[in-house]
Backbone as JSON, one array per atom type, in Angstrom:
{
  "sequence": "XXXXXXXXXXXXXXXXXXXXXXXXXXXXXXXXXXXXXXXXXXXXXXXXXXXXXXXXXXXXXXXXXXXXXXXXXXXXXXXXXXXXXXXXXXXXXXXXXXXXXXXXXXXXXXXXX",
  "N": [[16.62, 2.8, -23.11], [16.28, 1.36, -19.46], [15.76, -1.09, -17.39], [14.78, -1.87, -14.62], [15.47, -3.16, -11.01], [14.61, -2.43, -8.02], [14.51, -3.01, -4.71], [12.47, -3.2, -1.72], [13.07, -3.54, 1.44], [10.8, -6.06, 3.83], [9.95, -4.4, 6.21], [10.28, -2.0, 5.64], [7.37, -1.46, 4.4], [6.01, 0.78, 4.28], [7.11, 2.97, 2.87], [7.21, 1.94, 0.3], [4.3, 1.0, -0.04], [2.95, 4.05, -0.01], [4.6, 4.75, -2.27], [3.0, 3.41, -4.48], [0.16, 4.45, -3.45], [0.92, 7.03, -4.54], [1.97, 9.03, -2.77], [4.02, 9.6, -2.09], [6.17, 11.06, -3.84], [9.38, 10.86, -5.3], [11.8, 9.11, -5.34], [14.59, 7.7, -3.28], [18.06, 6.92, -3.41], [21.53, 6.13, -2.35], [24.15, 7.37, -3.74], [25.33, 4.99, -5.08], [27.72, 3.18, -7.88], [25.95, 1.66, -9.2], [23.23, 2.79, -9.2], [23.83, 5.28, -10.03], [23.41, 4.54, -13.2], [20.71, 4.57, -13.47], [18.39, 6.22, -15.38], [16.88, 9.01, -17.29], [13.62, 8.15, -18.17], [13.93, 5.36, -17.9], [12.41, 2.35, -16.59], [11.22, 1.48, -13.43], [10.95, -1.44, -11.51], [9.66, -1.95, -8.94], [9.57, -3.82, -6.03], [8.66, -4.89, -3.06], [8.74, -7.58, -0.86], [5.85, -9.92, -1.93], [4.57, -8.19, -3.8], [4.83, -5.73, -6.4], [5.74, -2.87, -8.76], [5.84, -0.65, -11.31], [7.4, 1.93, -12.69], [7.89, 5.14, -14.16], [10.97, 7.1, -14.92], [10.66, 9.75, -14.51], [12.63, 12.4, -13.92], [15.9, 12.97, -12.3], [18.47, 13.33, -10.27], [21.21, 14.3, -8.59], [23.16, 14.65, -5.4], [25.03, 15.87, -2.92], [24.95, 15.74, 0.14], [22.05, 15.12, 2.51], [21.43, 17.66, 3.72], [21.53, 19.36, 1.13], [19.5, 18.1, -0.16], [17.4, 18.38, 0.7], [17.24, 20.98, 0.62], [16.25, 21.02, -2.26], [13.87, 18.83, -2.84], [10.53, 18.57, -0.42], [10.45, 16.87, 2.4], [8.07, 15.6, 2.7], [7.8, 15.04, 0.08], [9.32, 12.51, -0.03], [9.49, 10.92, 2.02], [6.45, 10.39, 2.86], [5.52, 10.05, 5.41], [7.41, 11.34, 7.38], [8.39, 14.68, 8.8], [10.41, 16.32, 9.16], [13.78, 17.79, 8.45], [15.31, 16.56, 10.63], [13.92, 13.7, 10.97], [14.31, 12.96, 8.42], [17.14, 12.59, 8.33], [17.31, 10.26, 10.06], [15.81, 8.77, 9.11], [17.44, 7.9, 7.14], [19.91, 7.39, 8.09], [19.06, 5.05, 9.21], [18.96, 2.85, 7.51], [20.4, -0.07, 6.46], [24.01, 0.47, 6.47], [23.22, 3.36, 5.02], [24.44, 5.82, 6.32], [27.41, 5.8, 5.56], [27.51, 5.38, 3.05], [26.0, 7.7, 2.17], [28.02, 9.47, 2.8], [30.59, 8.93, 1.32], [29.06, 8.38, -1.82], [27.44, 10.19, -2.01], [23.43, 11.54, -2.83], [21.12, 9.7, -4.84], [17.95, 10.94, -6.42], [15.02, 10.36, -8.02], [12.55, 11.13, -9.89], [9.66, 10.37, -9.99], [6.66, 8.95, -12.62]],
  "CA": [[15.92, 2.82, -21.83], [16.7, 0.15, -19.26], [14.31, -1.84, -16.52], [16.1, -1.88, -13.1], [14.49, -3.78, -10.36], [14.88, -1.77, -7.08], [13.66, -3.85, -3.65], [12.4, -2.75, -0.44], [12.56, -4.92, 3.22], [9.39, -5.91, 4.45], [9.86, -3.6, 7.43], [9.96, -0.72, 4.79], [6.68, -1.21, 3.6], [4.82, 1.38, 4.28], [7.39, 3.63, 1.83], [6.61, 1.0, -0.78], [3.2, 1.77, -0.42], [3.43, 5.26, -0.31], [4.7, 4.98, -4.0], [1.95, 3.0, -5.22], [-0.75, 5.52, -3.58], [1.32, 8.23, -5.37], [1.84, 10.21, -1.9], [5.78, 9.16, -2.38], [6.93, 10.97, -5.46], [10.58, 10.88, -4.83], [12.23, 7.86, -4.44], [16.17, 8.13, -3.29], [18.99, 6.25, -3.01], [22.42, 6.56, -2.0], [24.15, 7.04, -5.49], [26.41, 4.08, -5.39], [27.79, 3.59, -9.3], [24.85, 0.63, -9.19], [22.36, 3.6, -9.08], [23.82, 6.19, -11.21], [22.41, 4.1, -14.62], [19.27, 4.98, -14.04], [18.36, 7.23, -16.76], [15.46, 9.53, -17.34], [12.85, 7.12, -19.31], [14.14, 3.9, -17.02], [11.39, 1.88, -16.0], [11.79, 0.73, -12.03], [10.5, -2.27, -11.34], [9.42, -1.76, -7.13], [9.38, -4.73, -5.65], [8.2, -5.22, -1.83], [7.86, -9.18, -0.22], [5.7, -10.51, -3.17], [3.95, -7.06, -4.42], [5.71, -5.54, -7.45], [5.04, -1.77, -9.32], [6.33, -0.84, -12.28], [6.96, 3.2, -12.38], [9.14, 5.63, -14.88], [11.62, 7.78, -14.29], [11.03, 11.07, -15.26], [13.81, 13.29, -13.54], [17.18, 12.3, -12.01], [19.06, 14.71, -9.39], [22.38, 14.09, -7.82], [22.97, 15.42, -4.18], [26.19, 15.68, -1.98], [24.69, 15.15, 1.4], [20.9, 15.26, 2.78], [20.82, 18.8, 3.47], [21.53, 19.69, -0.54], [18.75, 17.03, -1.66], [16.26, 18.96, 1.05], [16.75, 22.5, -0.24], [15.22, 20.87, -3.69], [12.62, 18.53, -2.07], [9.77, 19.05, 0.62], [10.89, 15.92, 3.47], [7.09, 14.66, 2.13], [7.69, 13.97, -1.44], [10.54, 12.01, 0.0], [8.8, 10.32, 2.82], [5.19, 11.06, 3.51], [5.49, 9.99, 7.13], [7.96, 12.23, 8.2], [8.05, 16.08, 8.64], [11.08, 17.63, 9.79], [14.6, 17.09, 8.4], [15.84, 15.55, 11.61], [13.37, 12.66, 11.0], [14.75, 12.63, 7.37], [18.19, 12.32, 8.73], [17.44, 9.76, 10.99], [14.97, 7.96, 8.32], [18.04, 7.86, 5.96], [20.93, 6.42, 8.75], [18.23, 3.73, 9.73], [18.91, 1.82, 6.32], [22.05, -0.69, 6.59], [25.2, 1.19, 5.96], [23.87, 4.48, 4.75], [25.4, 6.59, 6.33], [28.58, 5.71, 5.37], [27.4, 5.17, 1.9], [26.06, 8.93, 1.59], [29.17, 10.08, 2.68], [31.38, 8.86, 0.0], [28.72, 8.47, -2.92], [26.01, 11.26, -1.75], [22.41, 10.5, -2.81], [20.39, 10.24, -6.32], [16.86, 11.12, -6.2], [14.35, 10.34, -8.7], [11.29, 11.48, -9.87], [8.59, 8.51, -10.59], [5.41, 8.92, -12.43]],
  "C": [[16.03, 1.46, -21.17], [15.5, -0.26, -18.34], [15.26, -2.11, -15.47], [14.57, -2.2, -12.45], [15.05, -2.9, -9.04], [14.04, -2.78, -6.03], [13.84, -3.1, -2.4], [12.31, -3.83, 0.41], [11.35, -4.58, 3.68], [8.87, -4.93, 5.25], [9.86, -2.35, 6.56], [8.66, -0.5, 4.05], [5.41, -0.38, 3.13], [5.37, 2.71, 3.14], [7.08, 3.14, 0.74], [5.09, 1.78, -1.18], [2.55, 3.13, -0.61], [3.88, 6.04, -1.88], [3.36, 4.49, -4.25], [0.71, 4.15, -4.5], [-0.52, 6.65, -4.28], [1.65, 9.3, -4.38], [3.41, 10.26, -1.83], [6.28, 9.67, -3.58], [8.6, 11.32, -6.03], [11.2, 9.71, -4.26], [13.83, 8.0, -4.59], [17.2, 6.69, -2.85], [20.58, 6.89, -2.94], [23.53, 6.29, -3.36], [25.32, 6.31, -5.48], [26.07, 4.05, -7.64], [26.25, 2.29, -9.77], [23.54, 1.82, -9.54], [22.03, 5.0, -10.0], [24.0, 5.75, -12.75], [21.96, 4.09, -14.56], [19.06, 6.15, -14.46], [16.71, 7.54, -16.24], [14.31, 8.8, -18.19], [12.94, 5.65, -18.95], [12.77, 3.49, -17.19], [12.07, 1.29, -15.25], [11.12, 0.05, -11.75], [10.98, -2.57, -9.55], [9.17, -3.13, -6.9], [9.57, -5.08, -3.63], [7.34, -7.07, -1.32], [7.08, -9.89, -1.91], [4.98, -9.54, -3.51], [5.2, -6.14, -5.45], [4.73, -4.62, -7.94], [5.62, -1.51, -9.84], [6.19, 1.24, -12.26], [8.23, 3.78, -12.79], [9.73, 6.82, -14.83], [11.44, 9.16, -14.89], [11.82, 12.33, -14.85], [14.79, 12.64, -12.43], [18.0, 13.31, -11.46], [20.06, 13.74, -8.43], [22.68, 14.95, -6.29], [24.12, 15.28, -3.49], [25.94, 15.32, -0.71], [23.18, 15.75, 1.31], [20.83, 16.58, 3.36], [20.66, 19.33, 2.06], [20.2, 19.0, -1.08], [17.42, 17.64, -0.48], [16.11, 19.92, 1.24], [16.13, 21.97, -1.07], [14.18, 20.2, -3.16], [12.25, 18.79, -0.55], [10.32, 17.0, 1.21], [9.12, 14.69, 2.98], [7.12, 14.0, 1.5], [8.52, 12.77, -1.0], [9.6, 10.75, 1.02], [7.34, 11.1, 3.32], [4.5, 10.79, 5.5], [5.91, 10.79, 8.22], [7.74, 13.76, 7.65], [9.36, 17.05, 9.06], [12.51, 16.88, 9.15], [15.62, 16.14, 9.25], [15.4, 14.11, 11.35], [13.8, 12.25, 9.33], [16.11, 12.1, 7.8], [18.46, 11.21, 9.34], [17.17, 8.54, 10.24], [16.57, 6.96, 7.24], [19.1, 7.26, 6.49], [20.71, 5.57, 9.16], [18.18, 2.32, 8.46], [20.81, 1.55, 6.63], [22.93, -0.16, 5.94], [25.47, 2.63, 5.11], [24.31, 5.09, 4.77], [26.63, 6.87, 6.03], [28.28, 5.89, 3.61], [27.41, 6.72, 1.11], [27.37, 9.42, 2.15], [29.79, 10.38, 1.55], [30.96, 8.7, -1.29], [27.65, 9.81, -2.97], [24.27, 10.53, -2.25], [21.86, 10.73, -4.36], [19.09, 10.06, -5.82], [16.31, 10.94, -7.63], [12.75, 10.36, -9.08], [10.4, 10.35, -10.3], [7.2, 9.17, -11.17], [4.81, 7.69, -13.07]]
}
């Protein structure tokens, strides 16, 4: 089991917090090979500005593009701000260079408790 540090930008921090209330239980990334070693039993070490949460992986799902990864999750677990997959879509090309990123790696999703 490994310890991966994952970081959010300040301007993201209301998904940050979102994990730590527990209303976030889905945290995704775009599965560069950086992403696909996190294992089921990881521990992710969240880190937002100087606030830091510690939170383990208990399921691991691969996805080809953001419609595939929102047949399996509700657009909540994922982001509890937004509601419609447009605003997922939009949420998810608003981070530097995803879009390009899910293209050619798609996305990994992981379950946190």
């Amino acid at each position: 089991m490994g310890n991966r540090i994952l970081k959010f930008r300040v301007v993201d921090r209301e998904i940050f917090d979102a994990i730590i209330d527990g209303s976030k239980k889905i945290e995704t990334r775009a599965a560069t090979p950086k992403y696909r070693k996190v294992r089921v039993g990881d521990v992710l070490t969240l880190v937002c500005g100087k606030k830091k949460i510690k939170k383990r992986v208990k399921g691991v799902d691969y996805f080809k593009t953001i419609s595939s990864i929102l047949k399996k999750y509700k657009v909540e677990d994922i982001n509890p701000k937004i509601s419609s997959i447009k605003e997922a879509k939009e949420m998810w090309h608003s981070f530097p260079g995803y879009k390009e990123k899910i293209k050619k790696f798609g996305l990994v999703a992981w379950r946190l408790k």
